[in-house]
N, C-alpha and C positions, 0 to 999 in steps of 0.2 A: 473253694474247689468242690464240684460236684462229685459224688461218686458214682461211677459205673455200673449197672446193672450186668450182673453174670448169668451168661446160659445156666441149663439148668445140669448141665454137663461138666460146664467148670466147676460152679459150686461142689456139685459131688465128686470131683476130684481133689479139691481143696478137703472139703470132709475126708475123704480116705486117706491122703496125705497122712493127717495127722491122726490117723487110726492104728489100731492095734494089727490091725492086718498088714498096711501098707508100710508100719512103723519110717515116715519120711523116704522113703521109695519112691520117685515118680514112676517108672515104669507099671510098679504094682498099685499106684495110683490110678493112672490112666487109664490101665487096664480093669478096674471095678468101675472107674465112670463111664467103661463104652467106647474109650476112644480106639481107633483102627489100630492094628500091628504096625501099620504103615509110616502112623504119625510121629514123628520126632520129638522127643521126650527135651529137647532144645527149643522147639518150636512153641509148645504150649509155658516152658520157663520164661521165656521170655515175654509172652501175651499175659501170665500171670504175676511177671515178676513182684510187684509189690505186695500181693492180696498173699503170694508164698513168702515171703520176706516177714509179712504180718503175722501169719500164724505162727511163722518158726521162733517171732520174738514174743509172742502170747506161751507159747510152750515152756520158752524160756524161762519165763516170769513166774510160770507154776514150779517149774521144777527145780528150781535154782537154789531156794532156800532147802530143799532135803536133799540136793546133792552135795551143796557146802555142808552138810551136817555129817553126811555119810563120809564124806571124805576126810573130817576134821577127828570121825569116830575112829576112823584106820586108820590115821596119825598118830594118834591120842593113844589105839591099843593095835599094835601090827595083827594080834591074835583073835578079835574079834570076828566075831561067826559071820560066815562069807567073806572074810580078807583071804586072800589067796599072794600065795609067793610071786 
């Protein structure tokens, strides 16, 4: 299977996606790659769907191992710094 080449529009929507600004936001994605008010944040999920599916399981894979840690750590002690009730 070939892969698709991305405008240079999507690409940096994909980028901000999974930025600290857009923290997985498409609206706030869209909106740093340029895309109009007008455009349906439905409209480009769907044109992107796999390429956003990709990154969100790339994200995954990074954060997976220190969130099972964090959460095994406030198991393990309810009173640990940043456990909250």
């Amino acid at each position: 299977m070939t892969e698709r080449t991305l405008t240079a529009k999507q690409q940096l929507f994909l980028e901000a996606l999974v930025s600290e600004e857009a923290m997985g936001d498409l609206r706030t994605a869209m909106n740093i790659a340029g895309y109009s008010s007008t455009t349906k944040a439905i409209d480009v999920a769907r044109q992107l769907r796999k390429e956003i599916r990709e990154a969100a399981e790339t994200l995954l894979a990074m954060y997976s191992p220190k969130a099972v840690l964090s959460l095994t750590g406030v198991l393990d002690d309810p009173s640990s710094l940043g456990a909250r009730n």
